[in-house]
PDB file of N, CA, C and O in Angstrom, chain B, residues numbered from 101:
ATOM      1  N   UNK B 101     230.410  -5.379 -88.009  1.00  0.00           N
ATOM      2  CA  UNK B 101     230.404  -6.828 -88.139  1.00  0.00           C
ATOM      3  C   UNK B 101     231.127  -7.191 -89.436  1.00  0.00           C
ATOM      4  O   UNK B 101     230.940  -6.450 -90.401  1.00  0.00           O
ATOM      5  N   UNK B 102     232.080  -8.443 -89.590  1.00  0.00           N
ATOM      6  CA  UNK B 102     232.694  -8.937 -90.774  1.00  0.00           C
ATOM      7  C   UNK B 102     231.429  -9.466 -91.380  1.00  0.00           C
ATOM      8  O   UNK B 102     230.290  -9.820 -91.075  1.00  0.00           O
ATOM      9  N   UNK B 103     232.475  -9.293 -92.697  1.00  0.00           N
ATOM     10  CA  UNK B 103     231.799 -10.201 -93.965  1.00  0.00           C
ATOM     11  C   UNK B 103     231.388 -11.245 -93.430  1.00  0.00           C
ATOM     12  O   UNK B 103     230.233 -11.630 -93.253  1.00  0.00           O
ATOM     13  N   UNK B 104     232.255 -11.659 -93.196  1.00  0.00           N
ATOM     14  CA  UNK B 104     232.324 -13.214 -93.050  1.00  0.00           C
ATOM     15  C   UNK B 104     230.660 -13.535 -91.493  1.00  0.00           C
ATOM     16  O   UNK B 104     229.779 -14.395 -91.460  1.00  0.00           O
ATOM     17  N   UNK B 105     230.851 -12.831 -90.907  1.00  0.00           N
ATOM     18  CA  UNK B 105     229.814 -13.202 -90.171  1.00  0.00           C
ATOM     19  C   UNK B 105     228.613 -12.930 -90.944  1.00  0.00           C
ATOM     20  O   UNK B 105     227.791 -13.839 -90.833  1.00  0.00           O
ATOM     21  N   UNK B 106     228.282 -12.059 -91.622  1.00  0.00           N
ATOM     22  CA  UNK B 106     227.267 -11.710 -92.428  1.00  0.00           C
ATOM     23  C   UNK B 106     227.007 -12.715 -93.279  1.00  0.00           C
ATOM     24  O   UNK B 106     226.377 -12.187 -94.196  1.00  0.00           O
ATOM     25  N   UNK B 107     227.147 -14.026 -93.536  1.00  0.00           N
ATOM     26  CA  UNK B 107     227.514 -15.004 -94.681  1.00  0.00           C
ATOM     27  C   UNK B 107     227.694 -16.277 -94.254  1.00  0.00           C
ATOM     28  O   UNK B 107     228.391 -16.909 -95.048  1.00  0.00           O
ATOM     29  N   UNK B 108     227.280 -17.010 -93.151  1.00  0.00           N
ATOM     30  CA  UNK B 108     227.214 -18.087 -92.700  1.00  0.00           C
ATOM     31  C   UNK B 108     227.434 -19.239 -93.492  1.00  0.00           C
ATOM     32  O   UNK B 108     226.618 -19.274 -94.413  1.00  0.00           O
ATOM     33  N   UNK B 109     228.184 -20.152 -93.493  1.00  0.00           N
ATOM     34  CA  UNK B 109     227.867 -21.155 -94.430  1.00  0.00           C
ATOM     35  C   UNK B 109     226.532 -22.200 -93.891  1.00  0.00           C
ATOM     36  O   UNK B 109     225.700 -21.976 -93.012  1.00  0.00           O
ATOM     37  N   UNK B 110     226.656 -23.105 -94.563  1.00  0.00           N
ATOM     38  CA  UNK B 110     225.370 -24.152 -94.302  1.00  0.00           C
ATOM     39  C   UNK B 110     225.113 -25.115 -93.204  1.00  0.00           C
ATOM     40  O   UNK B 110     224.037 -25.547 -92.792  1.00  0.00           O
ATOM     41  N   UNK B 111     226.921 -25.483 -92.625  1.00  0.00           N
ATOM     42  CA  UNK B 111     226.625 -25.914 -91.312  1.00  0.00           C
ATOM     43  C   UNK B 111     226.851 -25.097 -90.241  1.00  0.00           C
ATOM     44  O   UNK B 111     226.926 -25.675 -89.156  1.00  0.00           O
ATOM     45  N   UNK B 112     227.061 -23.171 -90.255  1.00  0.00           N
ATOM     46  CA  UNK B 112     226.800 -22.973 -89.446  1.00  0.00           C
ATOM     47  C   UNK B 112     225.307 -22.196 -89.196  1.00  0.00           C
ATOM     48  O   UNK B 112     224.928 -21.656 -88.157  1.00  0.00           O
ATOM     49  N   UNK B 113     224.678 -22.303 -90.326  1.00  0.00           N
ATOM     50  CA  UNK B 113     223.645 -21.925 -89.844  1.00  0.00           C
ATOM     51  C   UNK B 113     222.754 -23.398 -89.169  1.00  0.00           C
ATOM     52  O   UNK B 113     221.790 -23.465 -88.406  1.00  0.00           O
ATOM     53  N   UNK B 114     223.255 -24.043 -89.580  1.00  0.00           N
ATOM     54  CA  UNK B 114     222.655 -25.292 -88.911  1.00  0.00           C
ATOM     55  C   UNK B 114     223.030 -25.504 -87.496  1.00  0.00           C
ATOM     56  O   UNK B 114     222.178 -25.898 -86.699  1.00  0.00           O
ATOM     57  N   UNK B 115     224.476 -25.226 -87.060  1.00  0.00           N
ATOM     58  CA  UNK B 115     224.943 -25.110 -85.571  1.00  0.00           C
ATOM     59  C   UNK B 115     223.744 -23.925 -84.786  1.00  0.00           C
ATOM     60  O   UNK B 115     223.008 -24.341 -83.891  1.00  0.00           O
ATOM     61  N   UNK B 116     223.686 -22.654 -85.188  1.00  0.00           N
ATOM     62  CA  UNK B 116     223.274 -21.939 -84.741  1.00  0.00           C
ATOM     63  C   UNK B 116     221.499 -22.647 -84.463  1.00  0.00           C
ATOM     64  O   UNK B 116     220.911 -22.230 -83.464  1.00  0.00           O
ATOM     65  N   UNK B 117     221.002 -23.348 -85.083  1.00  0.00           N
ATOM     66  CA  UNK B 117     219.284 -23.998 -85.078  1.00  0.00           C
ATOM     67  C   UNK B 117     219.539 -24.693 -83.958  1.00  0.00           C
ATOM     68  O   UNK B 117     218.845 -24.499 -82.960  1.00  0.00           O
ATOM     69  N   UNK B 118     221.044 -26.027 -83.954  1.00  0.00           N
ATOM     70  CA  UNK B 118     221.279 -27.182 -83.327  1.00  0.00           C
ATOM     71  C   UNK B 118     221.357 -26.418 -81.388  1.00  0.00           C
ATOM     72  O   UNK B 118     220.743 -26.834 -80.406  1.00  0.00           O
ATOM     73  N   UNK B 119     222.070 -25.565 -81.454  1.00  0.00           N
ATOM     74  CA  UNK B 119     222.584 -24.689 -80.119  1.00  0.00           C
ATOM     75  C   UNK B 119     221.679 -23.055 -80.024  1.00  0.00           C
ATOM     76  O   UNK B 119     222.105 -21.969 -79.632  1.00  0.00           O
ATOM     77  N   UNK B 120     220.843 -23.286 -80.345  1.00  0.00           N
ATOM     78  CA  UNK B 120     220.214 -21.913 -80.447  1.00  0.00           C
ATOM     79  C   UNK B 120     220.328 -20.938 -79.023  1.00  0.00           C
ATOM     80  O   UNK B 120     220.700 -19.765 -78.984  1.00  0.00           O
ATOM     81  N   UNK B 121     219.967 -21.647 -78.076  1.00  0.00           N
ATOM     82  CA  UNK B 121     219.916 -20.934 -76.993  1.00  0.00           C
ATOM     83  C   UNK B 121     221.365 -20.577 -76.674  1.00  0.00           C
ATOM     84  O   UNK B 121     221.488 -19.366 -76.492  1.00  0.00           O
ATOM     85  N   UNK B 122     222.499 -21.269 -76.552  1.00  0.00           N
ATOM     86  CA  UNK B 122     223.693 -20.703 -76.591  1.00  0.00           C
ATOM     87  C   UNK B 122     224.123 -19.757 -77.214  1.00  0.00           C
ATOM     88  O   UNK B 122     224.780 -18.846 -76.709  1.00  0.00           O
ATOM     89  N   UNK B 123     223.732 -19.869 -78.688  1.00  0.00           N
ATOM     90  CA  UNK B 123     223.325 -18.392 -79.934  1.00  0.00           C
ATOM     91  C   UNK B 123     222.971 -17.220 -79.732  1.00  0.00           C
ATOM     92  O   UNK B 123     223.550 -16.161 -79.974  1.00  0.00           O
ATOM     93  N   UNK B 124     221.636 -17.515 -79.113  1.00  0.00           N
ATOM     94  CA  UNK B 124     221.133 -16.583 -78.643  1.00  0.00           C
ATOM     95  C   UNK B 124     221.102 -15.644 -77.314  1.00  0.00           C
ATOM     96  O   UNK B 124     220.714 -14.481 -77.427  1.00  0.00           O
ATOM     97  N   UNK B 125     221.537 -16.190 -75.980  1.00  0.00           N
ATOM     98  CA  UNK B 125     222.281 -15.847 -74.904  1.00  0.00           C
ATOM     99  C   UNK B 125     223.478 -15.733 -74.233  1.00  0.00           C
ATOM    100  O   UNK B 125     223.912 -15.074 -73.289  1.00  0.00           O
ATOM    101  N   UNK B 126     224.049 -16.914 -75.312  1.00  0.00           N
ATOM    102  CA  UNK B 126     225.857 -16.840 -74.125  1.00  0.00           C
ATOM    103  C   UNK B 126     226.807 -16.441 -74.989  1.00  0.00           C
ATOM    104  O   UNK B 126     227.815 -15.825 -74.644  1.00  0.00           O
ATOM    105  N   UNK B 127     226.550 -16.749 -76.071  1.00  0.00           N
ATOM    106  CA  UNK B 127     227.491 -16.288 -76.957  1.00  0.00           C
ATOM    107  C   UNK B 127     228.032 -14.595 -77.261  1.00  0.00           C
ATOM    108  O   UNK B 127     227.341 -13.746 -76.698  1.00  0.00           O
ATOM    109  N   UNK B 128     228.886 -14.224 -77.872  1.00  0.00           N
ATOM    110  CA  UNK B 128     229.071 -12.373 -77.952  1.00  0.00           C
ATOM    111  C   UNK B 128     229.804 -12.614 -79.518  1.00  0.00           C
ATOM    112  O   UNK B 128     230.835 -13.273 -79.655  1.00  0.00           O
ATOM    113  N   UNK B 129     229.287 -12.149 -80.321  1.00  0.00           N
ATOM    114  CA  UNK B 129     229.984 -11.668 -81.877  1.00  0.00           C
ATOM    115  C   UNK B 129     228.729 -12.297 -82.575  1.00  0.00           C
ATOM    116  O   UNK B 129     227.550 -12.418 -82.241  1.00  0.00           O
ATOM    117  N   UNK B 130     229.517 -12.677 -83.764  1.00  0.00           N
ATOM    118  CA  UNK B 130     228.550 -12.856 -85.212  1.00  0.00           C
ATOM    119  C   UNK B 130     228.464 -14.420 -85.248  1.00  0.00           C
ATOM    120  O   UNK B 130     229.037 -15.083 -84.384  1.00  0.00           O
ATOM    121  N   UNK B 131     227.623 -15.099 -86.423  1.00  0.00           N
ATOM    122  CA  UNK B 131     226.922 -16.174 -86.721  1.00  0.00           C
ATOM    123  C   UNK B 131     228.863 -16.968 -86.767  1.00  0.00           C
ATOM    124  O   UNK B 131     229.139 -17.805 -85.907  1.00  0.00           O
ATOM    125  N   UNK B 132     229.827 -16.602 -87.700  1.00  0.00           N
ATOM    126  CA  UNK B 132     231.133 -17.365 -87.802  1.00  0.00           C
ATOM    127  C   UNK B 132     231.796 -17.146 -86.608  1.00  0.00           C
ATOM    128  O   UNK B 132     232.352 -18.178 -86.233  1.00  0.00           O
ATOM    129  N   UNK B 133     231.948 -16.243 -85.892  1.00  0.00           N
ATOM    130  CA  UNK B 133     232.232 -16.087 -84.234  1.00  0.00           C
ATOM    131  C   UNK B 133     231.406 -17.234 -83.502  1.00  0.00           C
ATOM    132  O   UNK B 133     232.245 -17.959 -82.969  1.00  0.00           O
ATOM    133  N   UNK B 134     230.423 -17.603 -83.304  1.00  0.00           N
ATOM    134  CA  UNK B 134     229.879 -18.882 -83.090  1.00  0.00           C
ATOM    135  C   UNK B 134     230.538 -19.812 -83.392  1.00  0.00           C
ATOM    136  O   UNK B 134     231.229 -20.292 -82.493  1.00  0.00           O
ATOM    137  N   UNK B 135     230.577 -20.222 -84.288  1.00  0.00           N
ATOM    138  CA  UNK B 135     231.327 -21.816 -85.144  1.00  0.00           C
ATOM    139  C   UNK B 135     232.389 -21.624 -84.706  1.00  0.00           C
ATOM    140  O   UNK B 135     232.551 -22.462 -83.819  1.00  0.00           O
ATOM    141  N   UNK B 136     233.347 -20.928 -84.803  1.00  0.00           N
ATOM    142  CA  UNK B 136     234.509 -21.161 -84.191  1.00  0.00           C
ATOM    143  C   UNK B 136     234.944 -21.454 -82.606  1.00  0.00           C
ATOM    144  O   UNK B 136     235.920 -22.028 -82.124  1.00  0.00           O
ATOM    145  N   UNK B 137     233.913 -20.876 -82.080  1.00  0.00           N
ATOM    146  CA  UNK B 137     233.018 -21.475 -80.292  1.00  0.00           C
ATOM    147  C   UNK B 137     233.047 -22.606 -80.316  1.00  0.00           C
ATOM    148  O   UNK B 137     233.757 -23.170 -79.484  1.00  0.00           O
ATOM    149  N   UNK B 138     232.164 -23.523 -81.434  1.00  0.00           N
ATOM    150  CA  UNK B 138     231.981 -24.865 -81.619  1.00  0.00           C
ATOM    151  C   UNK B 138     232.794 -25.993 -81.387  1.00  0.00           C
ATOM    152  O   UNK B 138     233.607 -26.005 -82.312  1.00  0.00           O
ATOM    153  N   UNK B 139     233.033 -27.100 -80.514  1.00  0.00           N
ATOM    154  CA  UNK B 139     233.575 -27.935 -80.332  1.00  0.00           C
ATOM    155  C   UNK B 139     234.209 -28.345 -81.877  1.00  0.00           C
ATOM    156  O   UNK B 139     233.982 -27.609 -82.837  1.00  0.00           O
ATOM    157  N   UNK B 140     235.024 -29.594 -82.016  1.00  0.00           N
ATOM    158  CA  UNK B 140     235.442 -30.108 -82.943  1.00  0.00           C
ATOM    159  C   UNK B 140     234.059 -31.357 -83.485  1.00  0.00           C
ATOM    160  O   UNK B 140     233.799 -31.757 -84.620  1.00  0.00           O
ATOM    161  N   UNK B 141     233.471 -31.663 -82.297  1.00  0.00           N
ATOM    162  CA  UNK B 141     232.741 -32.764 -81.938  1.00  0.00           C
ATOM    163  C   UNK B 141     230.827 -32.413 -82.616  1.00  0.00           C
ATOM    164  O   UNK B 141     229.943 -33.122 -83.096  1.00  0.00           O
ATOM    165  N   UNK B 142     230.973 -30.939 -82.276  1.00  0.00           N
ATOM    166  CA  UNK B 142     229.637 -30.260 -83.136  1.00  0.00           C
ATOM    167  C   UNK B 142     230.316 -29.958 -84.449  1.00  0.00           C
ATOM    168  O   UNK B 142     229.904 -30.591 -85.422  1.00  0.00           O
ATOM    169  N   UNK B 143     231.393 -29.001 -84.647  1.00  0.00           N
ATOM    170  CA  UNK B 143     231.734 -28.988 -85.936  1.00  0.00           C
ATOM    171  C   UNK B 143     231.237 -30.067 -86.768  1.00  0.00           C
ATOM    172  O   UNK B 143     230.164 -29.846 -87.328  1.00  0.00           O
ATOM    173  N   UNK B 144     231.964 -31.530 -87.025  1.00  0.00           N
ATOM    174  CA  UNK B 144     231.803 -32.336 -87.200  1.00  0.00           C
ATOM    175  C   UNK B 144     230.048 -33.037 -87.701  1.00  0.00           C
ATOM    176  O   UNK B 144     229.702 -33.628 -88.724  1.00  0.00           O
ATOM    177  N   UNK B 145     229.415 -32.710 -86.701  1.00  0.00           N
ATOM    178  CA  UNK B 145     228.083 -33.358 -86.254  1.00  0.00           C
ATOM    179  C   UNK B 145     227.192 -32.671 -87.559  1.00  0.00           C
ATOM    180  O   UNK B 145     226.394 -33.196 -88.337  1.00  0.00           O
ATOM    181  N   UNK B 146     227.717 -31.198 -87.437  1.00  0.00           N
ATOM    182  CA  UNK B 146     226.900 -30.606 -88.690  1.00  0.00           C
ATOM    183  C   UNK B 146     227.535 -30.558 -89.868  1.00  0.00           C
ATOM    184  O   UNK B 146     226.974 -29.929 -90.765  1.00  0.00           O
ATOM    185  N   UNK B 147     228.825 -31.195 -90.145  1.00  0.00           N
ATOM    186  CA  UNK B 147     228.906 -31.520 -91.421  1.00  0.00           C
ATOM    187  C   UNK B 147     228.495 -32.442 -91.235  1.00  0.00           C
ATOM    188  O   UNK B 147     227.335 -32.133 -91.509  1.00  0.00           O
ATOM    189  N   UNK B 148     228.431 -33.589 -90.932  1.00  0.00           N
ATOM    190  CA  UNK B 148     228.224 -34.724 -91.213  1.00  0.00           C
ATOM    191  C   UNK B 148     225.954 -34.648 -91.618  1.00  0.00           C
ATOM    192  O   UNK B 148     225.191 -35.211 -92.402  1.00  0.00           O
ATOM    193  N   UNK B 149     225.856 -33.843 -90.752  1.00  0.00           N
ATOM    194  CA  UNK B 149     224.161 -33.472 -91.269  1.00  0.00           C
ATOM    195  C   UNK B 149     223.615 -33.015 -92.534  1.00  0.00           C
ATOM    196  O   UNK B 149     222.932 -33.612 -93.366  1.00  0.00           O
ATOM    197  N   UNK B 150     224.154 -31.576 -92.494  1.00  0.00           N
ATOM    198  CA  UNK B 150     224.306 -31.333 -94.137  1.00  0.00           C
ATOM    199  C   UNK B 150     224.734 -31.968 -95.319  1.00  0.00           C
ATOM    200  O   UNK B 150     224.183 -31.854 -96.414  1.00  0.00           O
ATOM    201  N   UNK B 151     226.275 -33.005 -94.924  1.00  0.00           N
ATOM    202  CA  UNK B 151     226.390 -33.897 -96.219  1.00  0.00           C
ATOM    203  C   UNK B 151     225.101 -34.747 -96.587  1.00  0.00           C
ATOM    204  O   UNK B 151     224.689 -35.130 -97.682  1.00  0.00           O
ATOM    205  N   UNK B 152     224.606 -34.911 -95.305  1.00  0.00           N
ATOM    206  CA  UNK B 152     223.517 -36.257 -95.688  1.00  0.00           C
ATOM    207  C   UNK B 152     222.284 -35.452 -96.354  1.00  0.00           C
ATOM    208  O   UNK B 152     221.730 -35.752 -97.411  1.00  0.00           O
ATOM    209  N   UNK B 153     222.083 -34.739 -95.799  1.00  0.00           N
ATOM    210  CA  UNK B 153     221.190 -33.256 -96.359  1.00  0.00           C
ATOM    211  C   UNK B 153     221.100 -33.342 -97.979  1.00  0.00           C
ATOM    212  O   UNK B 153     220.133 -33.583 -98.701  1.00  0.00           O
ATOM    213  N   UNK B 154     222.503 -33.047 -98.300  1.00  0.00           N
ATOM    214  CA  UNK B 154     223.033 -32.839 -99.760  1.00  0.00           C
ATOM    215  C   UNK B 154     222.964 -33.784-100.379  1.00  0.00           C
ATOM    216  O   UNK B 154     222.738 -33.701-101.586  1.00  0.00           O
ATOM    217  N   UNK B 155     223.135 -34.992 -99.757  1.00  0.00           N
ATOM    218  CA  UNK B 155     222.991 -36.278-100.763  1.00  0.00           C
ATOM    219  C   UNK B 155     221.520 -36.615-100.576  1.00  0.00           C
ATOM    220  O   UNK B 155     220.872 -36.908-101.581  1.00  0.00           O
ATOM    221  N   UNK B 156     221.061 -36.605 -99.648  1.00  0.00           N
ATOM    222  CA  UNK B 156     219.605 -36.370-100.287  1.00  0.00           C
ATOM    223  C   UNK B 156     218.146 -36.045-101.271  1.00  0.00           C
ATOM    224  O   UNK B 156     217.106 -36.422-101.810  1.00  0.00           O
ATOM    225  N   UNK B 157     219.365 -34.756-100.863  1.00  0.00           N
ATOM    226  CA  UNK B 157     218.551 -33.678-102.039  1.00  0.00           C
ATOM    227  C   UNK B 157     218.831 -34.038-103.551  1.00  0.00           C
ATOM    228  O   UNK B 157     217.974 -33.861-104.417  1.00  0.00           O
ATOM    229  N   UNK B 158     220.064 -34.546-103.810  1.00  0.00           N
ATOM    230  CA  UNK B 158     220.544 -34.785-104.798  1.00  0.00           C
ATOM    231  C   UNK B 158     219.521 -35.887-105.678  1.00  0.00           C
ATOM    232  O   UNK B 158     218.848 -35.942-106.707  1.00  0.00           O
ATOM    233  N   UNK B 159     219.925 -36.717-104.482  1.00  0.00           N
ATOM    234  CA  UNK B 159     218.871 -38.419-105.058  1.00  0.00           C
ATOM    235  C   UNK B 159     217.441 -38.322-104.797  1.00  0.00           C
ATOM    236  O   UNK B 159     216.660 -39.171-105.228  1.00  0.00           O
ATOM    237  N   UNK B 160     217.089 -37.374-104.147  1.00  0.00           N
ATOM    238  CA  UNK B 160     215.320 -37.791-104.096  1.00  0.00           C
ATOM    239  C   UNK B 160     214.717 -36.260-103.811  1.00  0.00           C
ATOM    240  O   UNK B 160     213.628 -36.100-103.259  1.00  0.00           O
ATOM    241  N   UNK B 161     215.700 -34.974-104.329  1.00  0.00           N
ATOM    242  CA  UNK B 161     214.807 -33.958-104.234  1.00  0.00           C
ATOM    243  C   UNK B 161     214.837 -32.925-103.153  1.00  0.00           C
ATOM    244  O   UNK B 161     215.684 -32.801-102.268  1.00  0.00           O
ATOM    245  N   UNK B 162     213.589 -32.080-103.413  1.00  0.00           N
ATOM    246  CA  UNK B 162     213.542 -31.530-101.807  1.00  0.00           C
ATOM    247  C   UNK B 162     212.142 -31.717-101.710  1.00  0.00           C
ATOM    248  O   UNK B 162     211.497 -31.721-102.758  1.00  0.00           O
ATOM    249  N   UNK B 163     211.427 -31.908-100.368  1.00  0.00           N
ATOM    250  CA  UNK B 163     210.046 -31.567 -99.869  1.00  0.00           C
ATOM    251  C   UNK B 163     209.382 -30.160-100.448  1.00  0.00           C
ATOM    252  O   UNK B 163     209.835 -29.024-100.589  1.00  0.00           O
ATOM    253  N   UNK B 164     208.393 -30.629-100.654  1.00  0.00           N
ATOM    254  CA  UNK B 164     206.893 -29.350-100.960  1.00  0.00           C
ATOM    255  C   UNK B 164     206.180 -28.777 -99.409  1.00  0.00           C
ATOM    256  O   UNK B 164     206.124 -29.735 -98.638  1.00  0.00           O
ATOM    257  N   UNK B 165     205.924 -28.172 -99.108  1.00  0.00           N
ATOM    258  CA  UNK B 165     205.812 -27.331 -98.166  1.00  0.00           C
ATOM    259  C   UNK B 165     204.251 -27.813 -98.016  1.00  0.00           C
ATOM    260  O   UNK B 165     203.822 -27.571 -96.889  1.00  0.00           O
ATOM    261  N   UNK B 166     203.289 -28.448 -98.903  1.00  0.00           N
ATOM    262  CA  UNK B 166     202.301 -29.007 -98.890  1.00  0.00           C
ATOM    263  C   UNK B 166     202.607 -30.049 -99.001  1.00  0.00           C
ATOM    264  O   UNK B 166     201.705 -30.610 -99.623  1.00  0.00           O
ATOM    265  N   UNK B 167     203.478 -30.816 -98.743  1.00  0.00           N
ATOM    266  CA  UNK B 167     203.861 -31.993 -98.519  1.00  0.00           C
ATOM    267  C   UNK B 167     203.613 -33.125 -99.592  1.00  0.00           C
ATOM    268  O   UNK B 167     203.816 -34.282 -99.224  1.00  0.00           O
ATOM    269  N   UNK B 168     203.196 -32.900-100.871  1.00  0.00           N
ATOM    270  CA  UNK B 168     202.694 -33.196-102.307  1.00  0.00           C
ATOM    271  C   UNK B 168     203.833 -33.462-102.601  1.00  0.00           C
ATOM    272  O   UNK B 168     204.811 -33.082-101.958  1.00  0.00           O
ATOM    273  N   UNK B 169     203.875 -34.348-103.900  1.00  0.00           N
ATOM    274  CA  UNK B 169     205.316 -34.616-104.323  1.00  0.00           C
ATOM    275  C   UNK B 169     204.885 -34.139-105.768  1.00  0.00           C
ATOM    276  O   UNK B 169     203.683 -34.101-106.029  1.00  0.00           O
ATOM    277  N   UNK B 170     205.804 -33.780-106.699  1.00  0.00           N
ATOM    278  CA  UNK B 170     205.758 -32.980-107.659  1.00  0.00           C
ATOM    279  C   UNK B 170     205.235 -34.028-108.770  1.00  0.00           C
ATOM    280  O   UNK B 170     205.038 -33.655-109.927  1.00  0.00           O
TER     281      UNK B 170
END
């Protein structure tokens, strides 16, 4: 397996959550062998998730797993 599959970036591990069952059954290679599967239209969908993700996190943090705010 490549590097590169070994090393997912952030929206494709997010494609792989979004399409899991395709991930996990129809697909053949690694996590970046996936994404490149990916429409232009999902590409897209999960950047556009993660940016909002990121600006999020930025302005108000991340969640506590006990759901407490710090």
């Amino acid at each position: 397996m490549s590097e590169r599959n070994l090393n997912p970036h952030a929206e494709e591990r997010l494609a792989m959550a979004l399409w899991s069952e395709d991930y996990a059954f129809k697909q053949r290679g690694g996590s970046m062998d996936f994404w490149d599967s990916r429409t232009p239209a999902q590409k897209a969908l999960c950047v556009q998730i993660v940016t909002g993700i990121l600006d999020a996190v930025e302005k108000n943090g991340r969640a506590h797993p006990s759901g407490e705010q710090p």
